[in-house]
VOPAGU-2260 file (C-alpha; in pm, 1 decimal, decimal comma):
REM VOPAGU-2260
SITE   aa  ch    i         X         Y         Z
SITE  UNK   A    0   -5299,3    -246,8    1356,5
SITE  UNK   A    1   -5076,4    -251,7    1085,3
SITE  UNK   A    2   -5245,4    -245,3     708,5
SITE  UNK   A    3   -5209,7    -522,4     503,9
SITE  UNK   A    4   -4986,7    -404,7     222,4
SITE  UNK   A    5   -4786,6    -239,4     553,3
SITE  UNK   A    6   -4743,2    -652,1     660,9
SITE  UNK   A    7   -4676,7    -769,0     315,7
SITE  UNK   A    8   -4408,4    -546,3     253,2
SITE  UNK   A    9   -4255,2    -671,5     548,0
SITE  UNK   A   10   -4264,7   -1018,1     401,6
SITE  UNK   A   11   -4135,1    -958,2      80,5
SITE  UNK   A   12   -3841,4    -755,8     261,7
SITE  UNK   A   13   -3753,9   -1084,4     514,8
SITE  UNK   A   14   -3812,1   -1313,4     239,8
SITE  UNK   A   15   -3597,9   -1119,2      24,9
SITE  UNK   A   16   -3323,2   -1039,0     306,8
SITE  UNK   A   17   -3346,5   -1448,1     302,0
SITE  UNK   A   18   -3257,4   -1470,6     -37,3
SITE  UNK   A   19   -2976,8   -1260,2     -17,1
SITE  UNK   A   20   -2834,3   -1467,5     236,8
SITE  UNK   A   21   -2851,7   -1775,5      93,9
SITE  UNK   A   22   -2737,1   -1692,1    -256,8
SITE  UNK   A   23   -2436,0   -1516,3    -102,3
SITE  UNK   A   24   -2357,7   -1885,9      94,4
SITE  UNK   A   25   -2451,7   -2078,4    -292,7
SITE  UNK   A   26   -2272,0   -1836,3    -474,5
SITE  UNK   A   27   -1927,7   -1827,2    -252,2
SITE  UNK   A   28   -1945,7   -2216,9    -231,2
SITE  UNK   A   29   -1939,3   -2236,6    -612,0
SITE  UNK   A   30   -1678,0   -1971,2    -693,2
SITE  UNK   A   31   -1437,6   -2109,4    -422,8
SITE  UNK   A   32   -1480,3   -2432,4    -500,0
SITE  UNK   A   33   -1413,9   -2319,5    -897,3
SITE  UNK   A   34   -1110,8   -2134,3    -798,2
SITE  UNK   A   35    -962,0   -2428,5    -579,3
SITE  UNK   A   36   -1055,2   -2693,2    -839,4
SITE  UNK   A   37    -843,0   -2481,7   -1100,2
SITE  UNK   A   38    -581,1   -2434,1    -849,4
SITE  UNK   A   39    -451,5   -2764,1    -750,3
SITE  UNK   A   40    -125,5   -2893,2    -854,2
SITE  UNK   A   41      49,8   -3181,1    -886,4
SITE  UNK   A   42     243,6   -3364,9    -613,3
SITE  UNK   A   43     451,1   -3700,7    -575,9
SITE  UNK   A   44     373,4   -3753,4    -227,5
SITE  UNK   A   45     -13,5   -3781,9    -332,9
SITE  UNK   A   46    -240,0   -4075,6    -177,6
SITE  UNK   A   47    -326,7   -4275,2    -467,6
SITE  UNK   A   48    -585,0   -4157,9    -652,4
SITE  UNK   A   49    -552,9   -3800,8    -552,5
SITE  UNK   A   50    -575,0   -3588,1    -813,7
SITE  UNK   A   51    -342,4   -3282,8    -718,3
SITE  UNK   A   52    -339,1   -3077,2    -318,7
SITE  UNK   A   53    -343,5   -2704,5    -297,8
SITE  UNK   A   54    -197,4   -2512,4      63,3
SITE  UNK   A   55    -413,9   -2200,6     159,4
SITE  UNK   A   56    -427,1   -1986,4     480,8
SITE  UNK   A   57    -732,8   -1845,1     645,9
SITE  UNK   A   58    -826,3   -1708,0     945,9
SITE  UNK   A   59    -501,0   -1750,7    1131,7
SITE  UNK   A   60    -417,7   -2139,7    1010,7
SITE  UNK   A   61    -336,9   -2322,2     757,5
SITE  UNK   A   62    -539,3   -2574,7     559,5
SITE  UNK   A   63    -403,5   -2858,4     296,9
SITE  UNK   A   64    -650,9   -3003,7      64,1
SITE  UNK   A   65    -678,2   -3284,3    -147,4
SITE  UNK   A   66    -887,6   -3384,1    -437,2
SITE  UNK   A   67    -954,7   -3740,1    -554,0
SITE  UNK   A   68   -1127,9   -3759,8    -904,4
SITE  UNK   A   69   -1310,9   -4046,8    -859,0
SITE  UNK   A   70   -1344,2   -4131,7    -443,3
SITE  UNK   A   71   -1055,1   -4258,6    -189,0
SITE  UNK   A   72   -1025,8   -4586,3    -143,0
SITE  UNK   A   73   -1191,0   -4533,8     218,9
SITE  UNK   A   74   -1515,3   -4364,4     268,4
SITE  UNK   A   75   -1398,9   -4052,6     506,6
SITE  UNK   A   76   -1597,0   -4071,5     846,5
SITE  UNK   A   77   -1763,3   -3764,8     777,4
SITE  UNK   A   78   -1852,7   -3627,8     435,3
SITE  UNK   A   79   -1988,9   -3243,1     422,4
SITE  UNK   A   80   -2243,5   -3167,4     120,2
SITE  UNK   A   81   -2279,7   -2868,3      -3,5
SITE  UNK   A   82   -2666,9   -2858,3    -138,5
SITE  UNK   A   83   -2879,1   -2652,6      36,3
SITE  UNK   A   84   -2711,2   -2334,9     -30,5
SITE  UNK   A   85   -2838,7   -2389,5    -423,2
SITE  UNK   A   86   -3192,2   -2533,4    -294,0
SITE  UNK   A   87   -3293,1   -2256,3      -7,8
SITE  UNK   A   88   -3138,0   -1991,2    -268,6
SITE  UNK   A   89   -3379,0   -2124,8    -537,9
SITE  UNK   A   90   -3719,6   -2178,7    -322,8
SITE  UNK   A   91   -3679,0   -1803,6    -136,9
SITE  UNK   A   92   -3615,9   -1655,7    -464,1
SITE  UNK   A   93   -3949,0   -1842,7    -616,3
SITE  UNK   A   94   -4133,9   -1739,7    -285,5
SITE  UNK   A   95   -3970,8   -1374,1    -348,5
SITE  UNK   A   96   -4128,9   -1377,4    -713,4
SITE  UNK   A   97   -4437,4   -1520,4    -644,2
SITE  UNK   A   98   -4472,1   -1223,7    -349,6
SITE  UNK   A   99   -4403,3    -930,8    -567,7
SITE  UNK   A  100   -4479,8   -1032,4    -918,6
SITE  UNK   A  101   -4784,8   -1297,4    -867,5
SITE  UNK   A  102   -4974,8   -1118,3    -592,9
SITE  UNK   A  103   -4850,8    -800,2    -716,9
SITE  UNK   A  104   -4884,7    -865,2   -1027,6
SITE  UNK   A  105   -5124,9    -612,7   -1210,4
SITE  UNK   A  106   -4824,9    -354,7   -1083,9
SITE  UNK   A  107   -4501,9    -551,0   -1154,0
SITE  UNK   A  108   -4608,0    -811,3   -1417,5
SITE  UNK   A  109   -4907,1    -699,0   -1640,7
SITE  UNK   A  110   -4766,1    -403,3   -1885,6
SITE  UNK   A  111   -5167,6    -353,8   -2063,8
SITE  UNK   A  112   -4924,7    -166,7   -2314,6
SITE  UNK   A  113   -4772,3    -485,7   -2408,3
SITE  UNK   A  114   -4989,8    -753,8   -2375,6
SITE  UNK   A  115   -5407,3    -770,3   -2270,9
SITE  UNK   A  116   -5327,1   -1040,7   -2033,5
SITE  UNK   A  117   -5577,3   -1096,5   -1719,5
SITE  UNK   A  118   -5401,6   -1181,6   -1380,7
SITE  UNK   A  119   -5381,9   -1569,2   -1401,2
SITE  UNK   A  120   -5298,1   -1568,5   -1743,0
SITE  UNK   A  121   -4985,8   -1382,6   -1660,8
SITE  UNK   A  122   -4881,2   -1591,6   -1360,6
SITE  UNK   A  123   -4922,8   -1895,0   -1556,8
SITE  UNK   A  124   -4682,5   -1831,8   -1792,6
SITE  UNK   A  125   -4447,3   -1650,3   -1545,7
SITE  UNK   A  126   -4485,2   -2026,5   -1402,1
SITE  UNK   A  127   -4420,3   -2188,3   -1742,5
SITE  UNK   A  128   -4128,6   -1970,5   -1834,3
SITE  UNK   A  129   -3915,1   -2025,0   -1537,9
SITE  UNK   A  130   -3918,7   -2406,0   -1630,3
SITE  UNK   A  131   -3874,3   -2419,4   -1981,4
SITE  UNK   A  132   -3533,1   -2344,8   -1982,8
SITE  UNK   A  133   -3402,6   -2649,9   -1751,0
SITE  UNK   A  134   -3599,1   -2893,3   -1992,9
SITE  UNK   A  135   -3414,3   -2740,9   -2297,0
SITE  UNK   A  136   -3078,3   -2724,1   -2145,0
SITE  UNK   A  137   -3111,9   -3044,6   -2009,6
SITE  UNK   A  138   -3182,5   -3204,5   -2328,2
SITE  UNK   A  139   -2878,5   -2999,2   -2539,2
SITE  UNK   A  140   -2676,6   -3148,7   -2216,2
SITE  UNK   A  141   -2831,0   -3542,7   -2327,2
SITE  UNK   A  142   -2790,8   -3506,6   -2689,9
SITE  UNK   A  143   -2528,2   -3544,1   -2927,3
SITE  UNK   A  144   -2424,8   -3155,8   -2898,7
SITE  UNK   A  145   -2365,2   -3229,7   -2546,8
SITE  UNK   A  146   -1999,7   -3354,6   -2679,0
SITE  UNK   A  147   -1940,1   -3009,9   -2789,1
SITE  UNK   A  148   -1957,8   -2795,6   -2489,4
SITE  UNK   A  149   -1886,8   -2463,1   -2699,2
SITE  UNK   A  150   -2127,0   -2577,9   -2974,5
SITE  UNK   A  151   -2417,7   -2638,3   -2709,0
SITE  UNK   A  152   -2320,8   -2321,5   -2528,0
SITE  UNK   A  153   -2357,4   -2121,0   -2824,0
SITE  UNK   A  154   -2728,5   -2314,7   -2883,5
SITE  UNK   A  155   -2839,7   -2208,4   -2522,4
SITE  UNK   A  156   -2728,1   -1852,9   -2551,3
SITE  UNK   A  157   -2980,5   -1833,6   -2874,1
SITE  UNK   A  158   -3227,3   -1967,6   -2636,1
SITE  UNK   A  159   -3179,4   -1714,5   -2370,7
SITE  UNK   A  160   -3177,5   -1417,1   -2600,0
SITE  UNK   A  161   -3490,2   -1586,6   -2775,9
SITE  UNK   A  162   -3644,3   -1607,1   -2405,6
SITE  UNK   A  163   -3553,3   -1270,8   -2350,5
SITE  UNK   A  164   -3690,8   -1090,9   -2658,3
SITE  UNK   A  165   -4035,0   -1332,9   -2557,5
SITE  UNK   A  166   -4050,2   -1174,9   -2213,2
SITE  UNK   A  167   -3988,6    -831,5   -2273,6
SITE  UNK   A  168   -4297,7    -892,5   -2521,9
SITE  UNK   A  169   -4558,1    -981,0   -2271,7
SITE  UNK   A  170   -4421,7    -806,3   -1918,2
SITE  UNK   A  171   -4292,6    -533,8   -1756,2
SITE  UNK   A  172   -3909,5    -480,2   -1845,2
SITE  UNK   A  173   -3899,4    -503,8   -1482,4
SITE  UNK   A  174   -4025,3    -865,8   -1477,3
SITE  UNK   A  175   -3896,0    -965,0   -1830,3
SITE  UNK   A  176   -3528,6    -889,6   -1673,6
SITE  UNK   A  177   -3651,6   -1067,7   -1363,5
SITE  UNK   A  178   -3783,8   -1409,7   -1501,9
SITE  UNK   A  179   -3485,5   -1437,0   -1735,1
SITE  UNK   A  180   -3285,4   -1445,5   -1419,9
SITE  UNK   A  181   -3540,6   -1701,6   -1258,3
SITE  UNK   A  182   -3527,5   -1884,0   -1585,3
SITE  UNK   A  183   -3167,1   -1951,6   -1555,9
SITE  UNK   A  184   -3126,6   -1987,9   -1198,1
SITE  UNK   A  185   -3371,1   -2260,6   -1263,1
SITE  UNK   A  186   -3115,6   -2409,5   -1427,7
SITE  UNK   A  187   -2860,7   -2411,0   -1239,2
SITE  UNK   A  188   -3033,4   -2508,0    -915,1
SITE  UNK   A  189   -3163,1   -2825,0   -1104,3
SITE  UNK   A  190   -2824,6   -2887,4   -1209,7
SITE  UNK   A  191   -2751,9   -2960,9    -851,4
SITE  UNK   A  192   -3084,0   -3147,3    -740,6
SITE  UNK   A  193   -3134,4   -3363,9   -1074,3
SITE  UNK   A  194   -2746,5   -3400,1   -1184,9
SITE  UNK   A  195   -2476,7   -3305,0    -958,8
SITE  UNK   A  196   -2633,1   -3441,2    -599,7
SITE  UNK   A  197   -2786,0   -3804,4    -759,7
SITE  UNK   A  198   -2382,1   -3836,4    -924,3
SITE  UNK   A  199   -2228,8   -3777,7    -670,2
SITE  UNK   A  200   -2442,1   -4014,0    -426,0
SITE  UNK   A  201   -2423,3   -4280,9    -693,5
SITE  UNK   A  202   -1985,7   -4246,5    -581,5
SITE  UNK   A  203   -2048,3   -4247,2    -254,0
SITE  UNK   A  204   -2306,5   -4582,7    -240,1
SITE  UNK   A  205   -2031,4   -4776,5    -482,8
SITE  UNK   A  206   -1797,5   -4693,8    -255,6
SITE  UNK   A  207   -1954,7   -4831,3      74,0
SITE  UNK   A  208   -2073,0   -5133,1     -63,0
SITE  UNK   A  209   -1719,3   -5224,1    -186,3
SITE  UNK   A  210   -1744,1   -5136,1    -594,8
SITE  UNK   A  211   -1524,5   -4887,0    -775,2
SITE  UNK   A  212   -1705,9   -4581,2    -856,6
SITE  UNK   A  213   -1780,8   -4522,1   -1261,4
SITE  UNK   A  214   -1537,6   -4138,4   -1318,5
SITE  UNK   A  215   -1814,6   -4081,8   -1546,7
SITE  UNK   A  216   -2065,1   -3955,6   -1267,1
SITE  UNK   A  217   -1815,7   -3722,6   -1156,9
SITE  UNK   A  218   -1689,3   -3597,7   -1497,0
SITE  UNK   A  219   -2072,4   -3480,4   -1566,4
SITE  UNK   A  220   -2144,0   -3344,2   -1283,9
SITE  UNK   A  221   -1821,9   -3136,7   -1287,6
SITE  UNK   A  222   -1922,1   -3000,6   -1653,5
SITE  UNK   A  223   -2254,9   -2944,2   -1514,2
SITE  UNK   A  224   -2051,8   -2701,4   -1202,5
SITE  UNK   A  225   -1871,2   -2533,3   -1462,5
SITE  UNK   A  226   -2219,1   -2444,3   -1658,2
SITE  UNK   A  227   -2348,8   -2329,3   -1331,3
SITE  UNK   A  228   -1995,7   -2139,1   -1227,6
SITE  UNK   A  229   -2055,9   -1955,5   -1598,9
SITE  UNK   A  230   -2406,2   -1854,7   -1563,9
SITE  UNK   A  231   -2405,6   -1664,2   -1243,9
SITE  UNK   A  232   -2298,3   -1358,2   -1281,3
SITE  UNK   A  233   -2550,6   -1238,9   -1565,8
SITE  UNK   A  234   -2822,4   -1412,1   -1315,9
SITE  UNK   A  235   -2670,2   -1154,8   -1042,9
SITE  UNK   A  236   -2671,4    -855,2   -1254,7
SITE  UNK   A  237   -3075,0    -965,7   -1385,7
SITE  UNK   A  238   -3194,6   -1018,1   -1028,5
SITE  UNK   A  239   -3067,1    -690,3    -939,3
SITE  UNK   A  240   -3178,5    -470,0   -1246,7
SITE  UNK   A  241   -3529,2    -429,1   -1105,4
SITE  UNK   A  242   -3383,4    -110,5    -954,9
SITE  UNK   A  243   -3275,2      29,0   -1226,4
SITE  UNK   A  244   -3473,1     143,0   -1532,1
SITE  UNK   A  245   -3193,8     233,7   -1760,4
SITE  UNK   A  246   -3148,1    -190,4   -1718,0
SITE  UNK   A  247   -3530,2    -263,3   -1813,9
SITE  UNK   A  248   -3678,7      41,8   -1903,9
SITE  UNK   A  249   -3578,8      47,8   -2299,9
SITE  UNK   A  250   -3707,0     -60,2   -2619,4
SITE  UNK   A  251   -3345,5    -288,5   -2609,0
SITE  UNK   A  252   -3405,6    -405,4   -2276,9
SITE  UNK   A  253   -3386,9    -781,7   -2438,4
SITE  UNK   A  254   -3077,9    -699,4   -2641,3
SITE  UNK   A  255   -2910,0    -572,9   -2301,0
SITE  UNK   A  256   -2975,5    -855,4   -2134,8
SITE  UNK   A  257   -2826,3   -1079,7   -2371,9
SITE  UNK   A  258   -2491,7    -867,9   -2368,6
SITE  UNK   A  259   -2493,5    -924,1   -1999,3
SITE  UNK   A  260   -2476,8   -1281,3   -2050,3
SITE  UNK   A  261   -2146,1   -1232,0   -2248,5
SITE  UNK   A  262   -1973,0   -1026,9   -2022,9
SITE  UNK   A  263   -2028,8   -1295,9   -1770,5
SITE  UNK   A  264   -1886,2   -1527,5   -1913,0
SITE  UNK   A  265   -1585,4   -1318,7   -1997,6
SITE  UNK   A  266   -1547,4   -1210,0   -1671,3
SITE  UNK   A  267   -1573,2   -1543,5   -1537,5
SITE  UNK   A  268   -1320,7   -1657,3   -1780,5
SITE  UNK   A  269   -1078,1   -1422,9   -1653,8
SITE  UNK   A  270   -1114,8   -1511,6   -1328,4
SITE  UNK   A  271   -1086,8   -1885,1   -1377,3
SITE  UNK   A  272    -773,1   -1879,8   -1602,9
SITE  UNK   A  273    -587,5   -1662,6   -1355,0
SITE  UNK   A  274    -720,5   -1936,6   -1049,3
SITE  UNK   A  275    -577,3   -2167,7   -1298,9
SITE  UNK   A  276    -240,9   -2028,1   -1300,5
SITE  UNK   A  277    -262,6   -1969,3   -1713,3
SITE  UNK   A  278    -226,3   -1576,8   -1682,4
SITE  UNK   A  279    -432,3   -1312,3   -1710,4
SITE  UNK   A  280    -605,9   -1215,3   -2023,9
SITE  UNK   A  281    -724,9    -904,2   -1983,3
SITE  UNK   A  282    -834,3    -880,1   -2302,7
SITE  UNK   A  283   -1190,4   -1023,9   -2170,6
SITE  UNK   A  284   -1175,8    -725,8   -1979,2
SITE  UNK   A  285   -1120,4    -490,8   -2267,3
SITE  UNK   A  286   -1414,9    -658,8   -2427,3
SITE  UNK   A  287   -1629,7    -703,0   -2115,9
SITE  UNK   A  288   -1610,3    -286,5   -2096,0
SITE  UNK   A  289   -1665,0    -239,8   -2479,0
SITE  UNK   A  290   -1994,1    -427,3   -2410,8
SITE  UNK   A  291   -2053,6    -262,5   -2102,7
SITE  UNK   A  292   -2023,3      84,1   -2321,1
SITE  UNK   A  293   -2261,9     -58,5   -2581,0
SITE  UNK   A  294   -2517,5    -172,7   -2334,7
SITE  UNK   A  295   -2509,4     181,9   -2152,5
SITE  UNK   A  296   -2548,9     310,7   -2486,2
SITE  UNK   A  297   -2878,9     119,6   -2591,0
SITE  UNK   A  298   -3040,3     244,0   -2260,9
SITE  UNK   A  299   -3131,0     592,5   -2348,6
SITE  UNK   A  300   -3357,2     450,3   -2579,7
SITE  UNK   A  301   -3694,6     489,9   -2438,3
SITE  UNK   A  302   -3951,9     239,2   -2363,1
SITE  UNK   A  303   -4254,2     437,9   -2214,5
SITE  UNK   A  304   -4586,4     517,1   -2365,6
SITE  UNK   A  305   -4627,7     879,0   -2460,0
SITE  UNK   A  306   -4837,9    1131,0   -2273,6
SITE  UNK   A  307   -5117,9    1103,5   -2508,5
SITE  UNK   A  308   -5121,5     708,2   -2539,7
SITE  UNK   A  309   -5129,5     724,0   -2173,6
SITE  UNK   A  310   -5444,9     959,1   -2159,5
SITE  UNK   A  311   -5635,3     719,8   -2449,0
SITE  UNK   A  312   -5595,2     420,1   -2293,4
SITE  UNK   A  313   -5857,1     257,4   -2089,1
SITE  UNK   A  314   -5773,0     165,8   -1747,9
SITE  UNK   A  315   -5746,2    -185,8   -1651,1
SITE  UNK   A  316   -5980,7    -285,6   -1402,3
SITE  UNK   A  317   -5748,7    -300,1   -1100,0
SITE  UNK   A  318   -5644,3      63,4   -1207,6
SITE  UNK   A  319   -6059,6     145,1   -1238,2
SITE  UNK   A  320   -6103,0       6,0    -860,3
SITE  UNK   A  321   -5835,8     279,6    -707,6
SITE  UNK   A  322   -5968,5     579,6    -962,2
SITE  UNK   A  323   -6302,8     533,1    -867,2
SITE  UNK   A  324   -6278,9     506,7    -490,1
SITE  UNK   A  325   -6317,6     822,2    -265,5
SITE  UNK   A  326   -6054,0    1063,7    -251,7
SITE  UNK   A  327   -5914,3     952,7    -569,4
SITE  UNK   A  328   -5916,5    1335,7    -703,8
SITE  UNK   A  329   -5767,6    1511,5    -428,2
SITE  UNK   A  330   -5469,2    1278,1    -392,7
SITE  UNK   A  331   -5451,2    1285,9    -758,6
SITE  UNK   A  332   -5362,2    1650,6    -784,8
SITE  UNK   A  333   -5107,2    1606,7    -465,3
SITE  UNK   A  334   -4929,2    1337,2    -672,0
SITE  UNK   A  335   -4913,3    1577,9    -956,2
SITE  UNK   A  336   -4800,8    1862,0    -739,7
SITE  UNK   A  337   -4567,4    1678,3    -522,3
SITE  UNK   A  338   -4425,8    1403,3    -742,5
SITE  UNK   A  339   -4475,9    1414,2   -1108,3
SITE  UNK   A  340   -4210,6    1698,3   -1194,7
SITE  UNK   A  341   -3937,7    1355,6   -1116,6
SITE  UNK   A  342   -4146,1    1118,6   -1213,9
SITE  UNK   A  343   -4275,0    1207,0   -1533,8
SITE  UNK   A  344   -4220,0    1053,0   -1925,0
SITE  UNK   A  345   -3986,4    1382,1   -1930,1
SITE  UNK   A  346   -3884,7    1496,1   -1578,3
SITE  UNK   A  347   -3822,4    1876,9   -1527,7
SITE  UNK   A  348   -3652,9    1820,6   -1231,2
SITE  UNK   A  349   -3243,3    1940,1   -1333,9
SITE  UNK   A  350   -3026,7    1620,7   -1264,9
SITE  UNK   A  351   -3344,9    1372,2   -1370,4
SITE  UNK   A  352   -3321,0    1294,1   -1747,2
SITE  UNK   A  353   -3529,3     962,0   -1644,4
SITE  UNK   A  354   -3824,9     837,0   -1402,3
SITE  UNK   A  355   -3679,3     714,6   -1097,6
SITE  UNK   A  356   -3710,8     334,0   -1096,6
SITE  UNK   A  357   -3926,7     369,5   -1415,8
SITE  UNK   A  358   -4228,3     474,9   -1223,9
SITE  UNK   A  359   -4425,2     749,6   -1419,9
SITE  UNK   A  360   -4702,5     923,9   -1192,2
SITE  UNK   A  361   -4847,4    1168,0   -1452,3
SITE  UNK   A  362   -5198,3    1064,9   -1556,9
SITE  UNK   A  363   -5476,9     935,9   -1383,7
SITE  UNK   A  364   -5390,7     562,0   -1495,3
SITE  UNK   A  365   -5080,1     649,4   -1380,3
SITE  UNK   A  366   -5121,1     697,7   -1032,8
SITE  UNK   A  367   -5379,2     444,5    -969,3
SITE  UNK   A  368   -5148,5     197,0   -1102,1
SITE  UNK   A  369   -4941,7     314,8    -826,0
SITE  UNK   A  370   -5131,7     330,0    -584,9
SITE  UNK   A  371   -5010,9     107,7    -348,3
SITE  UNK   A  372   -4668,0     252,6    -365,3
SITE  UNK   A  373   -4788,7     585,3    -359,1
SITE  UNK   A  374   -4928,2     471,0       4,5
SITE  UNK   A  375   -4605,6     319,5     120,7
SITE  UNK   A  376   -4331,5     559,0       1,8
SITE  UNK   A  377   -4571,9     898,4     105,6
SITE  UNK   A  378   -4885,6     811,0     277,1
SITE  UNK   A  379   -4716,1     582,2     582,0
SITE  UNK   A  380   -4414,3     693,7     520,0
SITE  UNK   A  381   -4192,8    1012,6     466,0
SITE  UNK   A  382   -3959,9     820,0     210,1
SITE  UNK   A  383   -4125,2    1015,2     -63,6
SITE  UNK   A  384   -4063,8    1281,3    -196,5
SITE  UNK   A  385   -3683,6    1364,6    -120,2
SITE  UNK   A  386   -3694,3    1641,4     155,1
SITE  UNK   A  387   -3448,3    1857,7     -33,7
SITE  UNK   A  388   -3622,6    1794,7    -372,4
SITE  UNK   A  389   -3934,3    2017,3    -290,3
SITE  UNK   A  390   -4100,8    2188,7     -18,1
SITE  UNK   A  391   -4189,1    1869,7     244,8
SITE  UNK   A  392   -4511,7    1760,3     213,7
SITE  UNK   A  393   -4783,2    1820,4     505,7
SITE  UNK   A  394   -4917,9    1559,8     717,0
SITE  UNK   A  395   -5249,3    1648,4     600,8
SITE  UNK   A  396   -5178,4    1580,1     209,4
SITE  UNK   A  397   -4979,9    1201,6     362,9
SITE  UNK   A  398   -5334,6    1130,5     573,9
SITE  UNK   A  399   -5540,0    1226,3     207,1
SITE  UNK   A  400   -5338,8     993,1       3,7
SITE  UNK   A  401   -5341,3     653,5     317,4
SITE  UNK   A  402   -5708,3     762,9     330,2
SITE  UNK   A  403   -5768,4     762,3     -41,9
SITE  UNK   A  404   -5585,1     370,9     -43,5
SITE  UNK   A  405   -5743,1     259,8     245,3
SITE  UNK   A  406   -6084,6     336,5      92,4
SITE  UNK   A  407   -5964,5     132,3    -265,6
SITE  UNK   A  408   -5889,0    -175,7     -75,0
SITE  UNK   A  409   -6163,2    -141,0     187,2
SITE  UNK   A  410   -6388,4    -458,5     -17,3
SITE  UNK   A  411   -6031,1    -624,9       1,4
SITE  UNK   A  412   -6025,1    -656,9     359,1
């Protein structure tokens, strides 16, 4: 029978492999529909009310599309939506979170050097700070400054580097990066379930009872697109920093993350004046790899505890329950003499100036934070360490550190 963290690991992966698939369907939606909104053009021959036509080829054919502004005067027999791309993207990547950052939380969430935070207090504002930023945005979006999309885009950028400096004050870089992602994907998925979806239906019901649809519905809902269209390529790069530590691992992991949002947008902007047919400024490229050189730059600055504020700090009761449990010493000293010359404050290995995905395995702390990755990557499995790093590890040293684990989590069972 399989152990329990051998099962779970399993889920996360499918529910992750799930979330990959869906924001790939969300995400190509949006930045085809972006790209063929910007590329329509003008024709006489245009059914009233059409807007402007575009001619593409694909897959051996040829399709013509047309765009009405408002609605046609006819309500087309069938009408496809495009919604649950956004939705399943949003409620696998909140099942995803709550899997690896909720349940394992006292590894992934809870940073004791940051913040003395137990368990549910750090879930419940994980919980609170993924929301928070769709009830300020969608207020900016409701009040006056929503007249002035630069102005308001400006005022949520402040709010997003605010968030960010917040997080990376209370968890992990790892999750701070993370939740800042969640925290704006939040946004945009409720930009299609509370704005963009109701608009649109409000259309589509004037239209088959026989009234003319208000172009107001669809002119919000379009700005609300282009938000979305702007925001989510910083959400891509933040939901895939977690594996790497020169991303979240720094003292300017906050700072980085709010240069990521720039470059976004400038990257995006290329993109969308070219689909426009407006040229190419490649000067958002220029600026988009100055930034890119600046961000690289801030992440040599280290974020880890030294050796010796490592050794004096107390362990945290989840780290007490795998240091006290049998075999804790022996598979102590294999970690040190198998694993810690990579993953130390200060590797020694040549080629490794830092921890491999942040994860430090030097003190005693150290490794029982670990411990259940410890288990997966070289008690169950041969993943760790590299087989050309060091002499392979025996059989006998894997069974002593799966034995030592299974013994922690034995009362868990």
């Amino acid at each position: 029978m399989y152990d329990f963290a051998v099962m779970w690991e399993w889920v996360g992966f499918a529910v992750r492999w799930l979330h990959v698939i869906t924001a790939i369907a969300w995400i190509g939606s949006s930045f085809y529909f972006i790209a063929l909104d910007l590329g329509l053009r003008k024709a006489p021959h245009l059914p009233r009310g059409a807007h402007g036509e575009e001619w593409q080829v694909h897959g051996g054919g040829f399709y013509h599309i047309q765009k009405y502004l408002v609605a046609p005067e006819q309500m087309p027999d069938h009408l496809t939506w495009f919604k649950w791309e956004s939705y399943a993207t949003w409620l696998s990547g909140a099942a995803l979170l709550m899997i690896i950052y909720w349940v394992g939380g006292e590894l992934y969430l809870l940073d004791p050097t940051r913040a003395e935070l137990s368990l549910w207090q750090g879930i419940a504002i994980s919980a609170a700070s993924i929301g928070i930023g769709w009830l300020l945005y969608d207020q900016l979006c409701k009040s006056k400054l929503g007249d002035y999309p630069t102005a308001m885009m400006l005022v949520l950028f402040v709010i997003i580097v605010a968030m960010s400096w917040g997080l990376n004050q209370v968890f992990t870089g790892r999750a701070a990066l993370l939740h800042l992602g969640a925290f704006t994907a939040t946004i945009m998925t409720a930009n299609v379930f509370f704005i963009i979806m109701p608009n649109q239906h409000i259309v589509v019901n004037d239209l088959k009872e026989g009234r003319t649809p208000d172009p107001k519905y669809g002119k919000i809902a379009k700005l609300r697109s282009n938000h979305n269209n702007y925001l989510t390529l910083p959400v891509i790069f933040l939901m895939l920093s977690n594996h790497y530590p020169l991303a979240f691992a720094t003292d300017f992991a906050w700072i980085i993350a709010g240069l990521v949002f720039l470059m976004g947008v400038l990257i995006r902007h290329f993109f969308n004046t070219m689909h426009a047919r407006q040229g190419h400024p490649h000067w958002t490229l220029a600026a988009s790899l100055i930034l890119f050189v600046i961000i690289a730059w801030l992440s040599t600055a280290p974020m880890l505890d030294t050796w010796e504020e490592a050794e004096a700090r107390a362990l945290t009761p989840h780290e007490q329950q795998f240091a006290d449990a049998e075999g804790f010493r022996n598979a102590y000293d294999i970690v040190l003499g198998n694993c810690a010359m990579c993953h130390a404050r200060e590797p020694v290995w040549q080629g490794i100036l830092w921890p491999p995905k942040g994860v430090v395995l030097e003190t005693e702390a150290d490794v029982a934070r670990h411990a259940q990755q410890v288990f997966l990557q070289a008690g169950v499995t041969h993943a760790m360490p590299p087989p050309n790093a060091i002499a392979t590890m025996d059989d006998e040293s894997r069974a002593a550190l799966a034995a030592w684990y299974r013994n922690a989590t034995a009362g868990d069972r």
